[in-house]
N, C-alpha and C positions, 0 to 999 in steps of 0.2 A: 556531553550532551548527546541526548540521541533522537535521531528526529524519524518519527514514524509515519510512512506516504500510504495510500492507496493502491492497490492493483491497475493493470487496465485492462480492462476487457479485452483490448486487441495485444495479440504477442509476437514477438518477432517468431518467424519462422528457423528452424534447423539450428546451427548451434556444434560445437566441436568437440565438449566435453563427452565423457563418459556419462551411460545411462546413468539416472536416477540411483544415486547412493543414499539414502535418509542418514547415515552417519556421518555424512561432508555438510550436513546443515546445520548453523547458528540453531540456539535452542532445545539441544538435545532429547530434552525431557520432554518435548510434540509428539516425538519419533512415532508410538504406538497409535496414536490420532492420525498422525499424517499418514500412516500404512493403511488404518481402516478406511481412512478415505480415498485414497489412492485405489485400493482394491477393489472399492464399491464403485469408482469411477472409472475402471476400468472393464466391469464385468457389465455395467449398466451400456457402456460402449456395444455390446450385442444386440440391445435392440435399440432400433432407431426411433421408435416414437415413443416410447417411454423417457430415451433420452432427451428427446426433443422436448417433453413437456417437463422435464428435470430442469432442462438448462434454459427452458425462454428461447429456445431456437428454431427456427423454417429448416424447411428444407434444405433451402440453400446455401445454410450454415453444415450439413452435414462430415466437411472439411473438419470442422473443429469436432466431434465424435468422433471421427476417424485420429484424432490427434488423442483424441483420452483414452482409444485402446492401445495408442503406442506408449503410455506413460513410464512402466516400467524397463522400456528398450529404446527410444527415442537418445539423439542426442541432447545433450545439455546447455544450457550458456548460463552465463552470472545472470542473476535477477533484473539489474539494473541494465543489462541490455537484453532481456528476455522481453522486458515492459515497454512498451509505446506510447503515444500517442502524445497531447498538448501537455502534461504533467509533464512529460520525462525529457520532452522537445527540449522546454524553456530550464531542465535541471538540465541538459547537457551532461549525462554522466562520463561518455566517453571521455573527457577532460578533464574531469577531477582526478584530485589526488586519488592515490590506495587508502591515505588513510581519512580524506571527505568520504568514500565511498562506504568506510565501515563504520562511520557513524552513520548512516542512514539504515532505516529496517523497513522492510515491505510487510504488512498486513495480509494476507492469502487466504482466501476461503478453501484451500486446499491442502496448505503447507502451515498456517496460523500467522506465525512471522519468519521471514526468513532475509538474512544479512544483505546487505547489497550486492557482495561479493557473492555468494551462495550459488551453483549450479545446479539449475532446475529447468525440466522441459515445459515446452509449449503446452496449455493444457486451456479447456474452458471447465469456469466453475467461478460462480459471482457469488458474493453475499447473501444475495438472495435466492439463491439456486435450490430448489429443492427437491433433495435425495428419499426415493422410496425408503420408508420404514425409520427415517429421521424427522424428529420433530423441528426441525432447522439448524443451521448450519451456527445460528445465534446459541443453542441450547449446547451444541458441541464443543463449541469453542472457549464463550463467556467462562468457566470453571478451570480455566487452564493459562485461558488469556490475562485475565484480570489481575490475578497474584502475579504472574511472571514479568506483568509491566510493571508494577509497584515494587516489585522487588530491585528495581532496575539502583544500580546506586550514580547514576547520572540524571542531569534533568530532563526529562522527556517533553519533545516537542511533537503535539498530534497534530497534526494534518491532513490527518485521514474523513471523508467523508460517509456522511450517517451512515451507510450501510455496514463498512466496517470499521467504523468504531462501536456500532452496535455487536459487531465479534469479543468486542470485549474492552470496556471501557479504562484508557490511562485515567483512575486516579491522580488528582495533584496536575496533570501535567498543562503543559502551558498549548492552548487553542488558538490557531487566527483565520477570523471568517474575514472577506473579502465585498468592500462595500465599494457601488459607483455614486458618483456625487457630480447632481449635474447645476448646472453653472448660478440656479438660485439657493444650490445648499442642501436641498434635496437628496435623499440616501436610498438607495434598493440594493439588495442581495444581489451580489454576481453572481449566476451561476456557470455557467458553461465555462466562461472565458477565466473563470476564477482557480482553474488549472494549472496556467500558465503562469497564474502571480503566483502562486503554491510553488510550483516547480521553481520559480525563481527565487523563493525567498527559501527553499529546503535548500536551494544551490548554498547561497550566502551564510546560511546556519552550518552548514556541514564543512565549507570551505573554510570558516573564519578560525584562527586561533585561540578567541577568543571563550570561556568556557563561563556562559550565565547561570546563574545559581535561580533564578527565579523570573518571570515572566518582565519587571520591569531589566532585567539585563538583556532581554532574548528583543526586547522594544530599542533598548539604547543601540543593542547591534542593528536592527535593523535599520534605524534611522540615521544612524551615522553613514550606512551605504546610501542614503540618498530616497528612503521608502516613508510613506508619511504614515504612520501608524498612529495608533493609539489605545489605552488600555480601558476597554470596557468595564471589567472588573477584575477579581483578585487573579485569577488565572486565562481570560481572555483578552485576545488583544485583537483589534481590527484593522484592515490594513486598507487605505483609502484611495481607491484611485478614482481619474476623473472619466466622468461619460461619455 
């Protein structure tokens, strides 16, 4: 099973590994993508208001452009502690196994996918980000992404949120949106807080030993931990918590 998360916008800071190696990253065959982009994000680092209006940033973010001209000399950390915030809080990856860690894959507007384990620097660059003289980060990715997750010969669990799954859609693979249910039965989309159920239930899929073949297996794991789920349809499933 391999369970694919989202990015986050915010990164841990500094980091012990060696600069940016593109041949120490899951994925191989990105390698020439991840370099054009890497290059282009790095030279765009020159000027500051071009990058600004690239990356959706103020001013006052100009910390994180000063982080995209160090991309190729920067220190490195694993992916999985490179990423922050409520997602990765509630996955707790510092306490997983080595090998929960390398079932999980991160989604990258930068990097495409790269392993949990993976050593990568601090960088901004969102899904939506857009790079002069790219028709978006969707047209870069989708022809590269799409066959390499379908090739996958595990069952793929997304998790990833619209922006990048629109980098490149898992065929086949098994989805869980995140509903609150308030006390007359009532259902709304969670959104903000539906992070942490994510992060929780990528914990529980990557941690288990258990290895589901199909969306009603990836439901019976979850339920059995105690999660009230249910399956929408052939390949989604929805996980139910209350308001």
């Amino acid at each position: 099973m391999l369970v694919v998360l989202p990015p986050s916008e915010t990164k841990a800071s500094g980091g012990r590994g060696r600069p940016l190696d593109l041949d120490a990253l899951s994925f191989p065959t990105l390698n020439p993508t991840r370099k054009a982009l890497v290059d282009e994000v790095v030279a765009l680092a020159a000027d500051l208001p071009a990058s600004r209006a690239a990356l959706d940033v103020s001013e006052r973010q100009d910390d994180e452009i000063a982080r995209n001209a160090r991309l190729w000399t920067s220190r490195t950390a694993p992916a999985l502690r490179r990423y922050t915030g409520v997602l990765y809080d509630a996955l707790d990856p510092a306490t997983l196994t080595t090998a929960a860690r390398q079932r999980i894959v991160v989604c990258s507007a930068l990097f495409g996918l790269v392993g949990g384990t993976d050593p990568i620097p601090a960088y901004r660059l969102s899904g939506t980000s857009a790079l002069p003289g790219r028709d978006g980060l969707r047209v870069t990715w989708r022809p590269e992404l799409m066959p390499l997750l379908a090739e996958q010969d595990d069952l793929v669990v997304d998790l990833r949120s619209g922006p990048y799954m629109a980098l490149g859609p898992a065929r086949g693979a098994v989805t869980l949106d995140v509903h609150s249910e308030a006390a007359d039965g009532s259902r709304t989309v969670v959104s903000h807080a539906n992070k942490a159920h994510k992060g929780q239930a990528a914990r529980l899929l990557a941690s288990s030993r258990r290895r589901p073949k199909d969306a009603r297996g990836v439901l019976a794991l979850l339920r059995d931990a105690g999660l009230r789920v249910e399956q929408a349809s052939e390949n989604a499933l929805v996980l139910v918590v209350p308001r």
